[in-house]
C-alpha positions in Angstrom: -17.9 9.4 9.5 -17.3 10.8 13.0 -17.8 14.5 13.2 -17.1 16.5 16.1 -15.3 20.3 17.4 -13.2 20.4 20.3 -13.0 24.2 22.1 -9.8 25.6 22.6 -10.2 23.8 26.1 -10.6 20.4 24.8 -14.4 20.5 25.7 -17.2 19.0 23.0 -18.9 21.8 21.6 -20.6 19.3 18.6 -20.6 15.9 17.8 -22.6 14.2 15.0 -24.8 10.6 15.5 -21.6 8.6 14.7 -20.6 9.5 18.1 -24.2 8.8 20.1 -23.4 5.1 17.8 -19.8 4.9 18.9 -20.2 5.4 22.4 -23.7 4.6 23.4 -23.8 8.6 24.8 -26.5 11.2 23.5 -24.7 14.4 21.6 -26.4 16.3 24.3 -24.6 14.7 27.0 -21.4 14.6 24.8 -21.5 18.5 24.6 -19.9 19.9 26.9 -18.0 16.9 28.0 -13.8 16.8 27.8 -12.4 14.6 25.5 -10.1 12.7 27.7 -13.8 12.3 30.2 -15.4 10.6 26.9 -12.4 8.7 25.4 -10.7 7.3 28.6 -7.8 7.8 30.4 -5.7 5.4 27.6 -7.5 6.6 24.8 -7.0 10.2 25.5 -3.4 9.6 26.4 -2.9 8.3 22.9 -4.5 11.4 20.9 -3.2 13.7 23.2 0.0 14.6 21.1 -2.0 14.7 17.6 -4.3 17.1 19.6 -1.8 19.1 20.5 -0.6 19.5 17.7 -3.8 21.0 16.0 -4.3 23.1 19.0 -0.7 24.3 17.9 -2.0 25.4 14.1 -1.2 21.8 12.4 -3.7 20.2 10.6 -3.0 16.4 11.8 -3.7 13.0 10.3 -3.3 9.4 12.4 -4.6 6.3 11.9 -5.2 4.3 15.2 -7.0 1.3 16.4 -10.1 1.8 18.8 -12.5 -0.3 21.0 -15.9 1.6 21.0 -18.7 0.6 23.4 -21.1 0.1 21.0 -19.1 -0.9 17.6 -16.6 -3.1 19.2 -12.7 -3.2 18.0 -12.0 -0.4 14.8 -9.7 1.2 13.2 -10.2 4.7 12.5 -8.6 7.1 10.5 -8.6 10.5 12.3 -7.8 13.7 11.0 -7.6 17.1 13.5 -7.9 20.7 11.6 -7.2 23.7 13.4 -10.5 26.3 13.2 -8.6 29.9 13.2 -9.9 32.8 14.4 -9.6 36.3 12.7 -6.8 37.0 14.6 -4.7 34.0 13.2 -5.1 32.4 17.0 -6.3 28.2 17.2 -10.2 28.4 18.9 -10.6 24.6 18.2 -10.0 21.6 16.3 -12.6 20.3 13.9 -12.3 16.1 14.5 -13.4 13.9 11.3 -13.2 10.2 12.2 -13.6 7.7 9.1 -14.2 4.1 9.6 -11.3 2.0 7.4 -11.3 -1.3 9.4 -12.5 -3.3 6.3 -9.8 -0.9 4.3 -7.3 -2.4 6.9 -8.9 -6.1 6.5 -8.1 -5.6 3.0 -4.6 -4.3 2.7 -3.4 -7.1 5.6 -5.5 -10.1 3.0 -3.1 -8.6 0.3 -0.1 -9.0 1.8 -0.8 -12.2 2.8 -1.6 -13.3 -0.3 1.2 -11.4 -1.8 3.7 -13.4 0.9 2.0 -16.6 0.3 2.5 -16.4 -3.9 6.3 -15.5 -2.9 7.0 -18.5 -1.0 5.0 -20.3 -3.4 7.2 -19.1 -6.4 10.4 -20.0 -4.5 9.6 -23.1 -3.8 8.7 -23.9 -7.2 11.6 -21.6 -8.8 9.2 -19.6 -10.2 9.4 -15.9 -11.0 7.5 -13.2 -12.6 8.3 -9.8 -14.9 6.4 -7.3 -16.6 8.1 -5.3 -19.6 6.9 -1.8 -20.5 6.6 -1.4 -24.0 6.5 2.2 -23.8 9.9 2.9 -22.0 11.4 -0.5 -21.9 11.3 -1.4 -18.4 11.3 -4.4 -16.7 9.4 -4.9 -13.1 10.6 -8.1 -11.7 9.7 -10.2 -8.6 11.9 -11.1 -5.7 12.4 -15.1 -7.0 14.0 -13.5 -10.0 17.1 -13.0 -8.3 17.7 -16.4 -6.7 17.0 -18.1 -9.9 19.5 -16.1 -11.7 21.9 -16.5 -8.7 22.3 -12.6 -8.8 21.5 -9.9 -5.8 19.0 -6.4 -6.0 22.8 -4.9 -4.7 24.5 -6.2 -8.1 22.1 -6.6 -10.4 19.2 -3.9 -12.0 16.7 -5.3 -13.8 16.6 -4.6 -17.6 16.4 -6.5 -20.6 20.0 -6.1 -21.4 21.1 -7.3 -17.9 19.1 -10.6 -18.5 20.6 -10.9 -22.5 23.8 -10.8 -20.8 22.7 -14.1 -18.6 21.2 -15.7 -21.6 23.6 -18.8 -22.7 25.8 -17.5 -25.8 23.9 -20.6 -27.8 20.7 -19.2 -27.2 20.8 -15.7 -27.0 19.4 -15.0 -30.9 16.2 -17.2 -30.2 15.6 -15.3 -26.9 16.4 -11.8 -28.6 13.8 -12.3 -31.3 10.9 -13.3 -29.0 11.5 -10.5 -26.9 12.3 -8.2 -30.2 9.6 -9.1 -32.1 7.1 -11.5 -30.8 6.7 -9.8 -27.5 5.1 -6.8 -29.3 2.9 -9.2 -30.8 -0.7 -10.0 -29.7 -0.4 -13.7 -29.1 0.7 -15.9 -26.0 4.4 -17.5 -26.3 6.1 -19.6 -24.9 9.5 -20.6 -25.5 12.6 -22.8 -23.3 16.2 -21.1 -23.2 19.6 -22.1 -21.0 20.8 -19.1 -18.9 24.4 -18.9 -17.4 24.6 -17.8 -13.7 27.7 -15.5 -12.1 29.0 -18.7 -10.6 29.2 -20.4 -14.2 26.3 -22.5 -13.4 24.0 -23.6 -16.4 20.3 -23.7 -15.8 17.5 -24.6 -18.1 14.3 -21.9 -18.1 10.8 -21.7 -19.9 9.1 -18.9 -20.1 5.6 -17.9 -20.9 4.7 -14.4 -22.3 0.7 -12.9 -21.8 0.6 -9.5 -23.5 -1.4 -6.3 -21.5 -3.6 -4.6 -24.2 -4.8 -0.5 -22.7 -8.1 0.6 -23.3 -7.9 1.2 -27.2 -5.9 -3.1 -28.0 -2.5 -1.9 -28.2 -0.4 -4.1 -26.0 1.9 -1.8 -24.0 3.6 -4.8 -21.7 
């Protein structure tokens, strides 16, 4: 972590090593320095408003993107707190810099993962829901909805609104699997006709895995 303290004139007063690292600059010859000397004319611009704000008595989080001399592209997570002095006035601004690039690496290989499997179930009509067993809710992907020829606008998820879709003929033998068999402990699977607003018939199969919590009771 970057750890630094800016005087109420925006001048270093201490940096830790993460800076020397950062910018290839002793904390000697950081001290003393302006911030918008050490950052950069574009740099400084950027945290200027965030800094401001500190220097005004808000403690300040932001998340940005950085090149540093010696570390290359990053993205940082900076927060600014205010240091106070006994008369309630702003002094300075403590500066903690964390590292989350591989956070940020992360979070973007999710939800392109995530976007992939989406495209993936509507191409092959596939969609996915988990039930809560403990209040009887349903969490349904987005694929849901085009199978069943419904809209999020029209439609809210429950297992109700999907017993009403159900075709008349098969509505008992999808009622007692998710009744009785869905509190079980086994796998299921079972193939049922649904009925869609426009009066279209399609045929479904569905598969059921049951979630088990810490002590084996299966809760979705």
């Amino acid at each position: 972590a970057m750890i630094g303290y800016l005087d109420r004139e925006g001048h270093y007063r201490f940096v830790n090593d993460a800076y020397e690292k950062a910018y290839g600059t002793s904390r000697a010859e950081i001290a003393g320095m302006h911030y918008m000397e050490l950052l950069g004319e574009a740099a400084a611009a950027e945290l200027k408003p965030n800094l401001d704000r500190a220097f005004a008595g808000e403690a300040v989080s932001v998340d940005i993107s950085r090149h540093y001399r010696e570390t290359g592209n990053r993205h940082m997570e900076f927060q600014f707190r205010p240091d106070f002095d006994d008369a309630g006035d702003v002094r300075g601004v403590y500066i903690l810099g964390n590292d989350i690039t591989d956070r940020k690496a992360d979070e973007t290989a999710l939800k392109k993962s995530e976007a992939r499997l989406r495209e993936a179930q509507r191409v092959a009509l596939l969609a996915k829901w988990d039930r809560d067993l403990v209040d009887d809710t349903l969490t349904v992907s987005d694929n849901l909805y085009d199978i069943f020829g419904v809209t999020p606008e029209t439609f809210s998820p429950s297992l109700a609104s999907l017993l009403s879709l159900v075709h008349p003929e098969d509505r008992e033998l999808v009622q007692s699997y998710s009744q009785g068999r869905a509190k079980g402990a086994e796998k299921f699977k079972y193939d049922y006709r649904c009925v869609r607003p426009d009066g279209s018939v399609i045929h479904l199969e569905t598969r059921s895995e049951p979630i088990f919590n810490e002590v084996g009771t299966v809760i979705a």
